[in-house]
VOTOR-698894 format. One record per residue: residue in one letter; y, z, x negated of N, C-alpha, C in turn. Coordinates in steps of 0.2 Angstrom, whole numbers, padded with zeros to 4 digits, always signed. Layout:
// residues N
AYZXYZXYZX ...
END
This chain:
// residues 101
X+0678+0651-0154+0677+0654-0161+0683+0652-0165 X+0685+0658-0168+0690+0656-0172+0688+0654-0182 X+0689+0649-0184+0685+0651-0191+0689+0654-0198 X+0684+0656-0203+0686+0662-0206+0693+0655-0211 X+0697+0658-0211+0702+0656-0216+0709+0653-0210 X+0708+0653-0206+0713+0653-0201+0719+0660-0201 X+0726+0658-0201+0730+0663-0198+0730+0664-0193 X+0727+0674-0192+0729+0674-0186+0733+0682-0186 X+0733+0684-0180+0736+0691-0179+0731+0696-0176 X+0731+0703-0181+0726+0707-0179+0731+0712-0175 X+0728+0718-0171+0732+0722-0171+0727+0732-0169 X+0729+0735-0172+0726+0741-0173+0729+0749-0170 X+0728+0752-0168+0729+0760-0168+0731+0762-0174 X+0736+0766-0177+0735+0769-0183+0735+0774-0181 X+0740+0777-0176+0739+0785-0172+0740+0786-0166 X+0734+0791-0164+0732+0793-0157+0740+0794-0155 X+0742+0797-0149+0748+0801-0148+0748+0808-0148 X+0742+0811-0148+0739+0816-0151+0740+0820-0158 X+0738+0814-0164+0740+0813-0169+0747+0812-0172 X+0752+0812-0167+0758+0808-0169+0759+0817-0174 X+0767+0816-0179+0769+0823-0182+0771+0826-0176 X+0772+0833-0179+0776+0836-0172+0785+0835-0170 X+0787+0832-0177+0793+0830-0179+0797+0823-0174 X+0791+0820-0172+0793+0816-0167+0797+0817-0161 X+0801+0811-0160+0805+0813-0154+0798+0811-0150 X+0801+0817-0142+0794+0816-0137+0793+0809-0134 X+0801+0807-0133+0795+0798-0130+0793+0795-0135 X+0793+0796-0140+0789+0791-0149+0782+0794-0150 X+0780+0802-0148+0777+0804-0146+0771+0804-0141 X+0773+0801-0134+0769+0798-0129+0766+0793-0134 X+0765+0788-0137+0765+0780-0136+0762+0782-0144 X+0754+0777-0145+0753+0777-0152+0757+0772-0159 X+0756+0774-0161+0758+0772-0168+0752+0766-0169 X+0756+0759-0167+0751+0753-0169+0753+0749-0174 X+0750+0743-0176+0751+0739-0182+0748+0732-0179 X+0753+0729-0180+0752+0721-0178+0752+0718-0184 X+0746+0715-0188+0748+0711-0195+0748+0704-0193 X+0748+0699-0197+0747+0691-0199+0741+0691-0206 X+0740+0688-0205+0734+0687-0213+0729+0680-0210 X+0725+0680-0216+0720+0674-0216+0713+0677-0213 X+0710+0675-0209+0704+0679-0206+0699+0678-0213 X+0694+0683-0214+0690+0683-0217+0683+0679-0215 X+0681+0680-0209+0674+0679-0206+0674+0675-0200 X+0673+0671-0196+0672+0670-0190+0675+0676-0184 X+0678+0674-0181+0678+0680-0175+0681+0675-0168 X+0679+0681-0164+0680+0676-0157+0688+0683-0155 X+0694+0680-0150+0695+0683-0148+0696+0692-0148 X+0698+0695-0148+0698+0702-0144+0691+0705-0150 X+0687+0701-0152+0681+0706-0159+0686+0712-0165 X+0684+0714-0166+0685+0718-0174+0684+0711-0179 X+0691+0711-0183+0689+0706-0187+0695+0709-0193 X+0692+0706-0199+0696+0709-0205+0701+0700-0206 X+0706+0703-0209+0711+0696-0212+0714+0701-0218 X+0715+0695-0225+0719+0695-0228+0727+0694-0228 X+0732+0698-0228+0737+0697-0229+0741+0692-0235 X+0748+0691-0233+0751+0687-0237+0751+0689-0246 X+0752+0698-0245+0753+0704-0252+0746+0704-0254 X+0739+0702-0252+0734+0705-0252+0731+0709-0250 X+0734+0713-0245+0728+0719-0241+0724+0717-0239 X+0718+0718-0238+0712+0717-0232+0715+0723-0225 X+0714+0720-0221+0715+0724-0215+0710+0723-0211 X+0710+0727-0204+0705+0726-0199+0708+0729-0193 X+0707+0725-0188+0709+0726-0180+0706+0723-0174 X+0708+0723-0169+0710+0719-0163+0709+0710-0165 X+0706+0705-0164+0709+0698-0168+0714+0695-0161 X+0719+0697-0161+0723+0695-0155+0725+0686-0154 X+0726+0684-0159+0727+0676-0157+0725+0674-0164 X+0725+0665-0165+0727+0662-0168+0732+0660-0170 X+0735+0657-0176+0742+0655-0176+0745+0657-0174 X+0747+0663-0175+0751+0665-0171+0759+0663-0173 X+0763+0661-0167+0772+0658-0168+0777+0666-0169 X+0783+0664-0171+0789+0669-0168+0790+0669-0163 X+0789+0674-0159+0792+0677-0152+0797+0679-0148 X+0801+0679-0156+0806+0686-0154+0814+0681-0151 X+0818+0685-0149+0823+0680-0146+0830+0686-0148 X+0839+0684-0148+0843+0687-0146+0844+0689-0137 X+0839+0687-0135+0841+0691-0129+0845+0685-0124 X+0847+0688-0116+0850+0682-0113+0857+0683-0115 X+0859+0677-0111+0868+0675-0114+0871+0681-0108 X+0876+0685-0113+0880+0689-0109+0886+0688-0108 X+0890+0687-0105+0897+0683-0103+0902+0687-0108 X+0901+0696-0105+0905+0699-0108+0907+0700-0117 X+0901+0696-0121+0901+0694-0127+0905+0690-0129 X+0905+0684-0124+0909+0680-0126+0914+0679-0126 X+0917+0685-0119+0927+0687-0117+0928+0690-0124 X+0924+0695-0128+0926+0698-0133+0927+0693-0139 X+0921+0690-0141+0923+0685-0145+0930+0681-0144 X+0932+0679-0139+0940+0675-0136+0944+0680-0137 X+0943+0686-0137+0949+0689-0136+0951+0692-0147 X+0944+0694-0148+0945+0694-0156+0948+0688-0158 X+0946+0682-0156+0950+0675-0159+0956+0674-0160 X+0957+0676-0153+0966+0676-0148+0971+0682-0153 X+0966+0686-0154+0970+0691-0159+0972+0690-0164 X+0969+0685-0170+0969+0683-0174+0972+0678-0177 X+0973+0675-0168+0980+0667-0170+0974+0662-0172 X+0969+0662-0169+0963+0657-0168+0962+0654-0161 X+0960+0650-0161+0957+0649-0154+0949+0646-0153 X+0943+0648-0148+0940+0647-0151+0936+0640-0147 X+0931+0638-0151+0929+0632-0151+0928+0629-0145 X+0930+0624-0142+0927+0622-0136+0920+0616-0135 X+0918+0620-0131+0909+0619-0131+0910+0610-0129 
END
């Protein structure tokens, strides 16, 4: 049970793929239009229930209660070598050289 005033993350359907405009490109098209928010739970909820949270702005929303506390996920991606030949060669152009690790 998660308790009400905890940060969590909800997340929702906004539109079917049915629903999407007809303006859409067709693979944005396939796939719905969701919403992943953060806010303060209002109620008790267990995982996976229909649960409302307040947002940071003040919305009330309602979704999916996907986690608690939820972290940042997100990352640059893995290390690409060929990133780093350009970066040495932009250096080298510029009468720099660049830092050794």
């Amino acid at each position: 049970m998660i308790k009400k005033g905890t940060w969590v993350q909800l997340h929702s359907v906004i539109l079917k793929p049915k629903e999407r405009a007809p303006q859409v490109p067709g693979d944005t098209a396939k796939v719905p239009l969701e919403q992943w928010v953060k806010g303060r739970l209002m109620e008790d909820a267990e995982v996976g229930q229909t649960a409302r949270a307040a947002t940071r702005t003040g919305r009330l929303v309602t979704g999916a209660l996907v986690k608690a506390n939820p972290g940042f996920e997100h990352g640059f991606g893995a290390f690409v070598p060929e990133l780093l030949a350009a970066q040495e060669s932009i250096l080298k152009a510029a009468g720099e050289e660049a830092p050794d690790a």
